[in-house]
DRENVO-976919 format. One record per residue (C-alpha): residue in three letters; x, y, z. Coordinates in steps of 0.001 Angstrom, whole numbers, plus 500000, padded with zeros to 6 digits. Example, Ala and Ser with C-alpha at 12.3 -4.5 7.8 and 13.67 -1.06 7.14 Angstrom:
<nutis>
{nuti 'ALA', {512300, 495500, 507800}}
{nuti 'SER', {513670, 498940, 507140}}
</nutis>
This chain:
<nutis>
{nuti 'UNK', {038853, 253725, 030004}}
{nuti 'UNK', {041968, 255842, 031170}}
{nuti 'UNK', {043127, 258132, 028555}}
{nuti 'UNK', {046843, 257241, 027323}}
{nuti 'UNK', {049218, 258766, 024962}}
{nuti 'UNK', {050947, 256758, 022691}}
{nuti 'UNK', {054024, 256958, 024193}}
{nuti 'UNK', {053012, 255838, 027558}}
{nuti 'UNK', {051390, 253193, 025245}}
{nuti 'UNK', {054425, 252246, 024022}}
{nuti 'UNK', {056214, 252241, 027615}}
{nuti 'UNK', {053368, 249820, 029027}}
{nuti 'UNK', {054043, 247494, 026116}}
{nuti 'UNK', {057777, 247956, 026313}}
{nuti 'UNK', {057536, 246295, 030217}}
{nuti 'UNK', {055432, 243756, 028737}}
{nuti 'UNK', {058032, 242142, 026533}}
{nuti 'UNK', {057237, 244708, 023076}}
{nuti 'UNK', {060729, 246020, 021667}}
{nuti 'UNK', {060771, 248645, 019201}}
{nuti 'UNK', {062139, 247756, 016113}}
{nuti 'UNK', {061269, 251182, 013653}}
{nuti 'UNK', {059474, 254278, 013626}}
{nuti 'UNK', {058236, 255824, 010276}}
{nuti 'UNK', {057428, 259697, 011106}}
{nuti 'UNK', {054765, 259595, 014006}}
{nuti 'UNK', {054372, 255965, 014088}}
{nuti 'UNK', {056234, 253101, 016428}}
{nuti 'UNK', {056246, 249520, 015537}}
{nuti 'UNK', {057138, 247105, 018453}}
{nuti 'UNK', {057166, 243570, 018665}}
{nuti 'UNK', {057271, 241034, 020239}}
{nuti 'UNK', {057522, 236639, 020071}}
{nuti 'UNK', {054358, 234851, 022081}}
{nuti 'UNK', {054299, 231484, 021973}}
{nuti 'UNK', {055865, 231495, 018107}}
{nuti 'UNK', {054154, 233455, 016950}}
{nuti 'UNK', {055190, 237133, 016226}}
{nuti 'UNK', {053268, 239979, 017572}}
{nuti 'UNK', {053476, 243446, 016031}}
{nuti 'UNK', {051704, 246389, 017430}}
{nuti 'UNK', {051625, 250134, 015217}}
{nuti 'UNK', {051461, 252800, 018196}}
{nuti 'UNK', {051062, 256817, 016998}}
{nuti 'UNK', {053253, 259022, 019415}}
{nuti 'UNK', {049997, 261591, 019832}}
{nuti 'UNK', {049543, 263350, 022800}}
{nuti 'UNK', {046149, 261343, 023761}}
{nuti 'UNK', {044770, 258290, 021832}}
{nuti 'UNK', {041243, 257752, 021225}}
{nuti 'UNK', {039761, 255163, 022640}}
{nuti 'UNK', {038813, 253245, 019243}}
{nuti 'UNK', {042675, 253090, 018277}}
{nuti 'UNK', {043269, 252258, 021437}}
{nuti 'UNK', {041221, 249384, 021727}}
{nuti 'UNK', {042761, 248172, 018346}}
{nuti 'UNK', {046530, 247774, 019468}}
{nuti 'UNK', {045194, 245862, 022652}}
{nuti 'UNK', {043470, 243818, 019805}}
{nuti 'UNK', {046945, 243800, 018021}}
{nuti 'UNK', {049417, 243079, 020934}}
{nuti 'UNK', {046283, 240427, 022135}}
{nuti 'UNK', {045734, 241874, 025443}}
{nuti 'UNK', {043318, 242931, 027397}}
{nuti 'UNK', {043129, 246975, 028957}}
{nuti 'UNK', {043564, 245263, 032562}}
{nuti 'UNK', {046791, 243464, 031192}}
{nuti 'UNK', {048226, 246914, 029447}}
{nuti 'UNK', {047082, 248881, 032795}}
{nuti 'UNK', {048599, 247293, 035362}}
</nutis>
């Protein structure tokens, strides 16, 4: 899997329909409505995210990597 920081992260979601609705030092919280119900995704701005946190905020936003890549 590609390595991504969390702000590109958080710019992949952002074109996906996620809005950004705080930040709480390092942290970003975006949601976003699917189908009522309400999605909300906890992104760290690090430079590179590991691949287990990673895999959790696809798990979160209920996407696959494909989906978040493209």
């Amino acid at each position: 899997m590609k390595v991504l920081s969390g702000k590109e992260v958080i710019k992949r979601l952002s074109k996906k329909g996620f809005r950004v609705v705080s930040q709480k030092g390092s942290h970003i919280k975006l949601k976003k409505d699917k189908n009522g119900k309400v999605l909300i995704v906890t992104v760290p701005t690090n430079k590179e995210l590991t691949i287990g946190v990673l895999l959790n905020i696809l798990k979160q936003a209920e996407m696959t990597k494909e989906e978040l890549l493209k």
